[in-house]
N, C-alpha and C positions, 0 to 999 in steps of 0.2 A: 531332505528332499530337494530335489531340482527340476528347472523345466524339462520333462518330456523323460524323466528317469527318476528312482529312489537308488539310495543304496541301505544295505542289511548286513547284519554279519549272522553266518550261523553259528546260533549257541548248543545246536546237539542235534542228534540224528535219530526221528523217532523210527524208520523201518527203512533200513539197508534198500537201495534199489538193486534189482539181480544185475545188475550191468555194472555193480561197483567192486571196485578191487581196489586193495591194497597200493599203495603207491610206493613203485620204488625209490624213488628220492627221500631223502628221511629230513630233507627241507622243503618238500610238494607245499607244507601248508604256510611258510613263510614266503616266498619266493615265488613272484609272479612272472618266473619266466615259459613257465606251461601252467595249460588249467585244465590239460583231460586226462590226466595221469590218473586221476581214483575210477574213470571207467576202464572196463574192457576194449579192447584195442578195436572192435566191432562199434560198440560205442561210440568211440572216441571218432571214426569215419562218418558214421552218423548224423553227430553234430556238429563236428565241420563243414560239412555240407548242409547242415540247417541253418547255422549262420551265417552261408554267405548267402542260402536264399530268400532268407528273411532282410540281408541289406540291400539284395537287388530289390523285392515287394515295401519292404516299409521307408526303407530311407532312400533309394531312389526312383519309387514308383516304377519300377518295370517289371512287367508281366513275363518271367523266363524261367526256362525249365534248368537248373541245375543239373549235370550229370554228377554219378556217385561218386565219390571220395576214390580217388585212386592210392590203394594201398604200398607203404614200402614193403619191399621184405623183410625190410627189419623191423620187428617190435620198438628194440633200445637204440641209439646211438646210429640215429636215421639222419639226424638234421644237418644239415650242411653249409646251413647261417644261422650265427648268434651275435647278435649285439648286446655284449656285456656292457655296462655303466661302471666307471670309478666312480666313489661318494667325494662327490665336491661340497665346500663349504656354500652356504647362500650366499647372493651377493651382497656385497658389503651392507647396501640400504635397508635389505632384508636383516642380517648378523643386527642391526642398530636395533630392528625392533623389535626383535625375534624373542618367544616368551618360554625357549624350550629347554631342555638338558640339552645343548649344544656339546658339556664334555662326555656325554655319553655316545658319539658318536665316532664311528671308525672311519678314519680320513684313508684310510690303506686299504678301504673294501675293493672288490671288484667284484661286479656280479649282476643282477637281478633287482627291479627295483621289490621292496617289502609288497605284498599281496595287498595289505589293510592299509589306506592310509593313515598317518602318523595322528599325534596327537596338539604335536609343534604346529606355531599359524606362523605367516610373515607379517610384515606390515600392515598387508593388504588384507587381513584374514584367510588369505590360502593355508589350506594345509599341505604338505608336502613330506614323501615318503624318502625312508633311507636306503639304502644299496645292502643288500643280501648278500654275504663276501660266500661265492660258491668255488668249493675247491675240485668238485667235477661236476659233472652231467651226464643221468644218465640217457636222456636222448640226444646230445650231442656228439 
């Protein structure tokens, strides 16, 4: 837990919500580079527009009406900015005190950071995730 948030992983899905579908990416569940690929494309307008109204009411106290998600017309391969990540090693100070499988990492990824934070801490006790090497996208 942390101040003012937890986090959770889901371990199984007791009753499908009707808004959930299939994800076309066959790394949706590793790869935090989209999170609304398991709903309906209806769905997915939805709660983008519920979270940015919940960041104007709870995190910056203003009282404003959102208007609706403007749809593209394309369902897949809509986006028009990605910022990929190369997996960099940590920095040196961190490598010294670092308590992880270091050699099971790919220095050649390019992609997505992992969806789950990792299991590795640094010095500091941070934990810190690795780069999801994506060889396409399907909403890019």
């Amino acid at each position: 837990n942390f101040k003012g948030r937890s986090e959770a992983k889901l371990q199984r899905i007791l009753e499908k919500s009707p808004e959930r579908v299939e994800p076309r990416c066959p790394i949706f569940a590793q790869c935090s580079g989209c999170q609304y690929q398991h709903l309906s494309y209806e769905a997915q307008l939805f709660w983008k527009r519920e979270h940015v109204q919940q960041a104007f009411s709870r995190i910056a106290k203003i009282d404003v009406t959102v208007e609706a998600t403007v749809p593209s017309p394309k369902v897949y391969h809509y986006r028009t900015k990605l910022t990929p990540h190369p997996q960099e090693p940590p920095p040196r100070r961190q490598r010294l005190a670092w308590q992880g499988g270091e050699a099971s990492v790919d220095y050649s990824a390019i992609g997505f950071l992992e969806q789950d934070w990792g299991d590795a801490r640094d010095a500091s006790g941070r934990r810190w995730r690795k780069v999801v090497d994506v060889r396409s996208c399907p909403i890019a």
